[in-house]
C-alpha positions as CSV (number, residue, x, y, z in Angstrom):
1,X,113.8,73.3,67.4
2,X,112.2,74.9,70.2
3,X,113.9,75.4,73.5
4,X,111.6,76.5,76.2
5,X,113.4,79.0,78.9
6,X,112.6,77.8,82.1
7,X,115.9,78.0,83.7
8,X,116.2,81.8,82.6
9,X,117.0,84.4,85.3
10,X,114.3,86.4,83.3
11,X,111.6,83.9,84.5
12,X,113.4,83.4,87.7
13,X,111.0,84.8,90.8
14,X,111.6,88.5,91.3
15,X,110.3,90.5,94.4
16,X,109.5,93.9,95.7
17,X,109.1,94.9,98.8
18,X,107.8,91.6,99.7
19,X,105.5,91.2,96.9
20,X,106.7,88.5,95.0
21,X,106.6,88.0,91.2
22,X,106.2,85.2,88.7
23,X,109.0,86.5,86.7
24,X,111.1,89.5,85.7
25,X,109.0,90.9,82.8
26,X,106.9,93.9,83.4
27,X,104.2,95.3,81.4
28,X,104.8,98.9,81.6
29,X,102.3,101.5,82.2
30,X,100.7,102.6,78.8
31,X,98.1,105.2,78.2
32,X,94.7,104.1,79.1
33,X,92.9,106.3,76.4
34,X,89.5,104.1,76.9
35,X,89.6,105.2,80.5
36,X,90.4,108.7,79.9
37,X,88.2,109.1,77.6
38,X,85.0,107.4,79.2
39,X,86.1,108.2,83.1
40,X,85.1,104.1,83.1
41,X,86.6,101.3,83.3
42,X,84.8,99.2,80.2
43,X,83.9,95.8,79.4
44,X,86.9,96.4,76.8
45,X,89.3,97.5,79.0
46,X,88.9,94.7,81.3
47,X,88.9,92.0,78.3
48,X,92.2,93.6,77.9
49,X,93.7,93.6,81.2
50,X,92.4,89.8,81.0
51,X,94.4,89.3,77.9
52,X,98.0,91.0,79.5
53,X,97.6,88.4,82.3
54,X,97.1,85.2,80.0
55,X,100.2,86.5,78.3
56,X,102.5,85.9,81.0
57,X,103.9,89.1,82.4
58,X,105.1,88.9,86.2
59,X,103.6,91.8,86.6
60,X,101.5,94.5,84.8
61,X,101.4,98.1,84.9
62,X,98.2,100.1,84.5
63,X,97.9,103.6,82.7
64,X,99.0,106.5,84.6
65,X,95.2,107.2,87.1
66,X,94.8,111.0,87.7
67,X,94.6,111.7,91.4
68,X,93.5,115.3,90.7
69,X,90.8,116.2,87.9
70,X,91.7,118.6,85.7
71,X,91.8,122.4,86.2
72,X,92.4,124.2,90.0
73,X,93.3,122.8,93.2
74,X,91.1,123.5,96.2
75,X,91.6,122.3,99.6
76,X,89.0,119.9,99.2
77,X,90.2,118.4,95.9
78,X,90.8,114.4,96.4
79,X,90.8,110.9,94.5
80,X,87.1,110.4,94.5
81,X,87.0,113.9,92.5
82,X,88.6,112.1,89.2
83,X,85.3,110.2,89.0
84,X,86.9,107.1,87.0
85,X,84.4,104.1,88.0
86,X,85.0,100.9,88.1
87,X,88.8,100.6,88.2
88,X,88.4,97.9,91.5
89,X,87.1,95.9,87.8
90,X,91.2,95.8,86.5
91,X,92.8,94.7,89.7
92,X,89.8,91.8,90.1
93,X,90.0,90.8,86.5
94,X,93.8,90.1,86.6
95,X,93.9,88.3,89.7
96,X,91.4,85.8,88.8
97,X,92.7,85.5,85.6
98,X,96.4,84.2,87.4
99,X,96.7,84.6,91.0
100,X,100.6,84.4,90.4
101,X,100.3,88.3,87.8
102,X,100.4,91.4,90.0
103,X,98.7,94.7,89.2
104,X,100.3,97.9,89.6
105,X,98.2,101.0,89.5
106,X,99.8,104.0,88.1
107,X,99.3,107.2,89.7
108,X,99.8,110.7,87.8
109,X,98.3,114.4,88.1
110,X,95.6,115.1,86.1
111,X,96.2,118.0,83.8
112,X,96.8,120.6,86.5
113,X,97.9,123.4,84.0
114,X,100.7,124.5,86.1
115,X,104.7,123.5,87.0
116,X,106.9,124.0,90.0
117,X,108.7,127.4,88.5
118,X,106.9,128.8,85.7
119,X,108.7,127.7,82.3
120,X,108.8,128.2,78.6
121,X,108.2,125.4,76.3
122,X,109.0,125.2,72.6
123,X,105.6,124.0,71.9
124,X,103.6,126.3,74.1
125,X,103.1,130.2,73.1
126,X,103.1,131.2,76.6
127,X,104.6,130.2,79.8
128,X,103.6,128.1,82.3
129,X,103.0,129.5,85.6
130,X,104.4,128.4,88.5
131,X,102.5,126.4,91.8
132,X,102.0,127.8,95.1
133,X,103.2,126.0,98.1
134,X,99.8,125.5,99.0
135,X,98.4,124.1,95.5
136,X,102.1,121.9,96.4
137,X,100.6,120.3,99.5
138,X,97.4,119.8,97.8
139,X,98.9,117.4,95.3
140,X,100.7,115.6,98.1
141,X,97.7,114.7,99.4
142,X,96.3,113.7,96.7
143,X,98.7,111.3,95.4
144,X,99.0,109.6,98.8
145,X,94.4,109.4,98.8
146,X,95.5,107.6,95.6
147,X,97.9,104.9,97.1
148,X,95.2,104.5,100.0
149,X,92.8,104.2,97.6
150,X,94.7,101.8,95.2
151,X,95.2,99.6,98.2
152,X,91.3,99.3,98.9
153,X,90.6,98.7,95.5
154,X,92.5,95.7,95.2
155,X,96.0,96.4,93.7
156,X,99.3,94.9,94.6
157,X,101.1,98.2,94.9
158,X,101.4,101.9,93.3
159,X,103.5,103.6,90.9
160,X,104.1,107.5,91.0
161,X,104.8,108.4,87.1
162,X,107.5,110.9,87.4
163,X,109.1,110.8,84.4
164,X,108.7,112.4,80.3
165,X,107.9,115.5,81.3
166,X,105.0,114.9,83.9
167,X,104.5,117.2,87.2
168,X,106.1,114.9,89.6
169,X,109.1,114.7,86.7
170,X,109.6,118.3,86.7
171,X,109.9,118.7,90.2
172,X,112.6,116.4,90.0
173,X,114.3,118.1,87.4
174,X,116.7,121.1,87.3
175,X,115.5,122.4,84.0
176,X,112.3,122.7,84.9
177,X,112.7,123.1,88.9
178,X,113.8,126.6,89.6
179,X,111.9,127.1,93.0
180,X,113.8,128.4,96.2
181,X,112.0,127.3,98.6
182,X,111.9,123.6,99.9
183,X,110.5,121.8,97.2
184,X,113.5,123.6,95.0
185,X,116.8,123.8,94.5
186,X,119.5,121.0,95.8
187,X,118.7,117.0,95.1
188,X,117.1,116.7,98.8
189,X,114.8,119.5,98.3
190,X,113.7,118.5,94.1
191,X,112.7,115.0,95.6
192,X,111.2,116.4,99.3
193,X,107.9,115.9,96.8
194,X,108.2,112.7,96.6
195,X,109.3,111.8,100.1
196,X,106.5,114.2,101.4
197,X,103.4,111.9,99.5
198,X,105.0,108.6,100.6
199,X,105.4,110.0,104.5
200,X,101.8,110.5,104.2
201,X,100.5,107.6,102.8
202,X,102.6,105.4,105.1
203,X,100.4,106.3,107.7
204,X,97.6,104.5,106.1
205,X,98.9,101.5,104.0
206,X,101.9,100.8,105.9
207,X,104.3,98.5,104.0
208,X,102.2,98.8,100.9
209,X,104.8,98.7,97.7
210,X,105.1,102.4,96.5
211,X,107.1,102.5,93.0
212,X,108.3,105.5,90.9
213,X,108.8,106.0,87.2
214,X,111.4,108.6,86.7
215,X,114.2,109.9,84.1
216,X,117.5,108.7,84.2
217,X,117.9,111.7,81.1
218,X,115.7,114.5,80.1
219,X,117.9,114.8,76.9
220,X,118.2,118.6,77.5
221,X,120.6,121.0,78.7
222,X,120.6,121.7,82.5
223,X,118.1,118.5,82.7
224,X,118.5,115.2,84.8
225,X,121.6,113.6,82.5
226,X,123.9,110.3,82.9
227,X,125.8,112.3,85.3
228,X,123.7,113.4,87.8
229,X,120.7,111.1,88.1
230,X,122.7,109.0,90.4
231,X,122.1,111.3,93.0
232,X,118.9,111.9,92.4
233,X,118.0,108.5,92.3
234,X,119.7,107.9,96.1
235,X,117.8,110.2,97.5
236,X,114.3,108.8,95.8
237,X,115.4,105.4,97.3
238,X,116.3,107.6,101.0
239,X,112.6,109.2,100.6
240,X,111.2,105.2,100.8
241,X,110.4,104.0,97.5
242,X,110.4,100.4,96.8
243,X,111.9,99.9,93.7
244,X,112.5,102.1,91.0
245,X,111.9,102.0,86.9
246,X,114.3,104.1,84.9
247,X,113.0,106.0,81.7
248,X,113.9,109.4,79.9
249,X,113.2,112.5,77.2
250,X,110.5,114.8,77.6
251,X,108.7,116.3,74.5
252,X,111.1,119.9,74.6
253,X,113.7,118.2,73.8
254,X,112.0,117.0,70.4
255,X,113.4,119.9,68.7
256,X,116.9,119.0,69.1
257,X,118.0,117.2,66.0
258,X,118.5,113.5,65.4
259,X,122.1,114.0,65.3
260,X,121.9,115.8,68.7
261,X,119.2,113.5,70.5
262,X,121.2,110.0,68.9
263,X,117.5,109.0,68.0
264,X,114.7,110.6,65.5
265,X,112.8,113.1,67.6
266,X,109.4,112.2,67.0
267,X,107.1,111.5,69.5
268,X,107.6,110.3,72.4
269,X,111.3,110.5,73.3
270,X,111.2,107.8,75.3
271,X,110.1,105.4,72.2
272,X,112.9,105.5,70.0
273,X,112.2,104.4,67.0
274,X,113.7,101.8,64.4
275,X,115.4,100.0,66.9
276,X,116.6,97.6,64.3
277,X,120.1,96.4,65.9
278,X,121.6,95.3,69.3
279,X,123.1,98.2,69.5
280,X,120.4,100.4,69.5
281,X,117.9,98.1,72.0
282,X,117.5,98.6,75.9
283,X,119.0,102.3,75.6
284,X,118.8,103.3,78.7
285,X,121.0,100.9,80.3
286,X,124.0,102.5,80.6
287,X,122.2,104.7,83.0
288,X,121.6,102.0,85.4
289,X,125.2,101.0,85.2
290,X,125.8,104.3,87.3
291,X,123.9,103.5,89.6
292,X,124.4,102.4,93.6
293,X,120.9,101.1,95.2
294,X,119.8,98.7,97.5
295,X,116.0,98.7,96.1
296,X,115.1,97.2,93.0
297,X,115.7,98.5,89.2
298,X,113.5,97.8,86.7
299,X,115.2,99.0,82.8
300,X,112.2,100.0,80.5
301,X,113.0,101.6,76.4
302,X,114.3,99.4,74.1
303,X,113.8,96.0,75.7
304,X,113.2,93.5,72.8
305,X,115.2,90.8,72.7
306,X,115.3,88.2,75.6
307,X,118.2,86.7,74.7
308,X,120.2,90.1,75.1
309,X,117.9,91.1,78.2
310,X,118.7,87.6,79.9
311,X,122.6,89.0,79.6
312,X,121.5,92.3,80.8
313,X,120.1,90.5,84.2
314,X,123.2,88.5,84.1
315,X,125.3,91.4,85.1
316,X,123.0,92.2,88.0
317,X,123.0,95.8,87.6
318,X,119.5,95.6,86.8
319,X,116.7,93.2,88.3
320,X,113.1,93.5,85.9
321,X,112.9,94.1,82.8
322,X,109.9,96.2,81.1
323,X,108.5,97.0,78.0
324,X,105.2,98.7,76.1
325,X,105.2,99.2,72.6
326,X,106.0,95.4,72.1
327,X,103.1,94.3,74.7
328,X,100.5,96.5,72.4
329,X,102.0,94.3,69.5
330,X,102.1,91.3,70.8
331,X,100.0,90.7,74.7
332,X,101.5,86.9,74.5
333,X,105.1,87.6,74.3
334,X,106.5,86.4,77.5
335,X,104.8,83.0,77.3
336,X,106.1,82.7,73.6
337,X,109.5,83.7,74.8
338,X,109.0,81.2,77.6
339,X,108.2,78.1,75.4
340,X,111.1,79.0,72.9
341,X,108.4,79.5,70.3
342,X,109.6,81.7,67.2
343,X,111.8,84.3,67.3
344,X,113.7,85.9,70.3
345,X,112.9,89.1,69.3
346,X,109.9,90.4,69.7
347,X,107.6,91.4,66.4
348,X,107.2,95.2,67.6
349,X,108.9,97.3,65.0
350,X,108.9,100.2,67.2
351,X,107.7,102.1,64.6
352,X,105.6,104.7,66.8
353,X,102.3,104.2,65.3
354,X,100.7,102.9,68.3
355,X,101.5,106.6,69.9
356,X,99.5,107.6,66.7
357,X,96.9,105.7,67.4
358,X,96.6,106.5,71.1
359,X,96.1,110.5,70.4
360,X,93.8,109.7,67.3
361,X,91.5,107.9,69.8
362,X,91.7,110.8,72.3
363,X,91.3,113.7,70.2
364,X,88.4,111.8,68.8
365,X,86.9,110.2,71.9
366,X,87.1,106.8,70.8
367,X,87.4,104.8,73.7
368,X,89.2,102.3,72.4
369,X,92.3,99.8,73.1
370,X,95.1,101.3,71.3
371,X,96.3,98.6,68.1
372,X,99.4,98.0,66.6
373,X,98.6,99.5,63.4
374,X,101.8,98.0,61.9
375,X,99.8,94.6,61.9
376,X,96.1,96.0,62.1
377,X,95.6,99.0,59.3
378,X,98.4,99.5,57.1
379,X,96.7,102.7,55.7
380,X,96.7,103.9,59.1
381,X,99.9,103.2,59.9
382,X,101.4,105.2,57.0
383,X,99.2,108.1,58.2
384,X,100.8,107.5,61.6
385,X,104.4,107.4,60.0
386,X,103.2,111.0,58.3
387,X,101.8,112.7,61.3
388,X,105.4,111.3,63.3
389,X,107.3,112.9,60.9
390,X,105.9,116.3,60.9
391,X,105.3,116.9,64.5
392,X,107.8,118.7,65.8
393,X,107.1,121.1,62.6
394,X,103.5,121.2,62.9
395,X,103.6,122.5,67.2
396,X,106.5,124.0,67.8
397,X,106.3,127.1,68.3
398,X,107.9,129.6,65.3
């Protein structure tokens, strides 16, 4: 028999600076390959949004938006550089769809070619060099055009993606933050980044929610780990984000073994995959159990069952809950959880394939909406299992 879930804390009102959601599940950001690809938001893409609203979600996520185009910073680099037309289309498109769904825009670099100290990467032959201070304040004001821009377009708030290894991630991070000079070096001055972009775009949007995605473990030696992202994560909330969404891994520490990692190291390693027990679901929670803040927490990696995530909330370490991989499988999933309909768990198999598919398209240029190809191709999908499993062998450098 059925049971619907109405009296749940997970479809209990959650808010955020202010901005008040429907219920506690998020749609996390995940890749946008149509609109990296094309630079345009497409008929497709906005079909899809549409879809993710109908499916229930409090509140949706959009793929990480550059807010620098690719290759070298000049001091008139901005927003309206990137080019990508027509993303005012996603943020309409939801709304109308249900007025109670909020959008999120995602903000990330584009591929900038360079990190704040230069490093060495076990899938790169040479090193990455190092930022100048100037290119630093460049990309400051970049991200906070974004958030201005975000806000004119129609969305209900930003997110900064700082985590799996991005630019904004490695500033945070003492494995790959080696600067001495203020955007290196103790917690403050790793996160003076961060506080620097939302300083400057307060100036324009005011109260306008700012949210960051960030490791809570870079799975590496001298990285961000259970032990010191407290810290790190007081001083994001001091710098005047709203509400924070705690992830890990980064793609050099895929060539640490499974028995090292605790998970298979294919790609990504913040998708763990064959999460096919309690036990190994919603893995990064002990992280937030560390944690002391007074702005919200939202747990993404691992989130499948709502049962088990309704206990989670119980506990109130933890205040939204987020998921991808089982959204690509399955858009509907909080309204089936909702009306008690089938299983509690959702039918992602976090097998990985979906990561597959999402490079296939971008090598290739296909812009299209990345499947589950578990339940779409199965031919694919045991290419995808292939190509996960041989990875780390096939780039890594020897």
């Amino acid at each position: 028999m059925d049971i619907r879930r109405d009296n749940y804390r997970i479809f209990s009102e959650g808010v955020i600076a202010g901005l008040r959601m429907k219920n506690r599940i998020v749609r996390s950001a995940t890749w946008d390959v149509p609109v990296t690809v094309a630079r345009n938001v497409s008929d497709d893409v906005v079909d899809y949004y549409k879809t993710l609203a109908l499916g229930g979600a409090g509140m949706i996520i959009t793929g990480d938006f550059p807010v620098t185009p690719d290759g070298s910073l000049t001091d008139s680099t901005s927003f309206s550089d990137v080019r990508v037309g027509g993303l005012e289309k996603i943020a309409d498109t939801v709304h109308r769809t249900d007025e109670r769904c909020r959008i999120i825009a995602q903000l990330n670099t584009g591929y900038v070619g360079k990190t704040p100290s230069e490093r060495r990467s076990p899938f790169r032959k040479d090193p990455t060099p190092a930022l100048a201070e100037e290119e630093i304040k460049i990309i400051i004001m970049c991200f906070a055009r974004g958030v201005v821009q975000a806000k004119s377009l129609g969305y209900d708030g930003v997110q900064f993606h700082a985590a799996h290894g991005t630019l904004l991630c490695d500033f945070l991070s003492p494995y790959a933050n080696k600067r001495e000079d203020d955007y290196g070096g103790t917690v403050k001055k790793r996160v003076k980044v961060i506080r620097d972009i939302v300083t400057l775009a307060r100036k324009e949007v005011s109260d306008f929610p700012i949210l960051i995605k960030t490791n809570c473990t870079d799975y590496i030696e001298g990285g961000v780990d259970i032990d010191s992202f407290p810290e790190i994560a007081a001083e994001i909330e001091r710098s005047g984000i709203d509400a924070i969404e705690v992830s890990g891994g980064r793609y050099d520490c895929l060539v640490r073994s499974k028995e090292e990692l605790g998970f298979r190291p294919v790609p990504g390693a913040e998708s763990h995959t064959r999460i096919n027990s309690l036990d190994k679901q919603s893995y990064f929670y002990p992280y937030i159990e560390m944690l002391n803040l007074s702005i919200p927490v939202i747990l993404v990696g691992g989130n499948k069952d709502v049962e088990y995530l309704e206990k989670l909330l119980s506990f109130g370490r933890v205040d939204f809950m987020a998921m991808c991989r089982p959204f690509i499988c399955e858009p509907g999933l909080p309204n089936r959880w909702l009306s008690g309909e089938g299983k509690s768990v959702a039918q992602c198999k976090s097998c990985n394939s979906c990561i597959y598919d999402m490079y296939m398209n971008f090598i290739n240029k296909n812009a299209r909406i990345t499947r589950c190809l578990y339940k779409a191709d199965k031919d694919e999908h045991k290419r995808a299992q292939k190509w996960l499993s041989s990875w780390v062998e096939n780039h890594k450098v020897q």
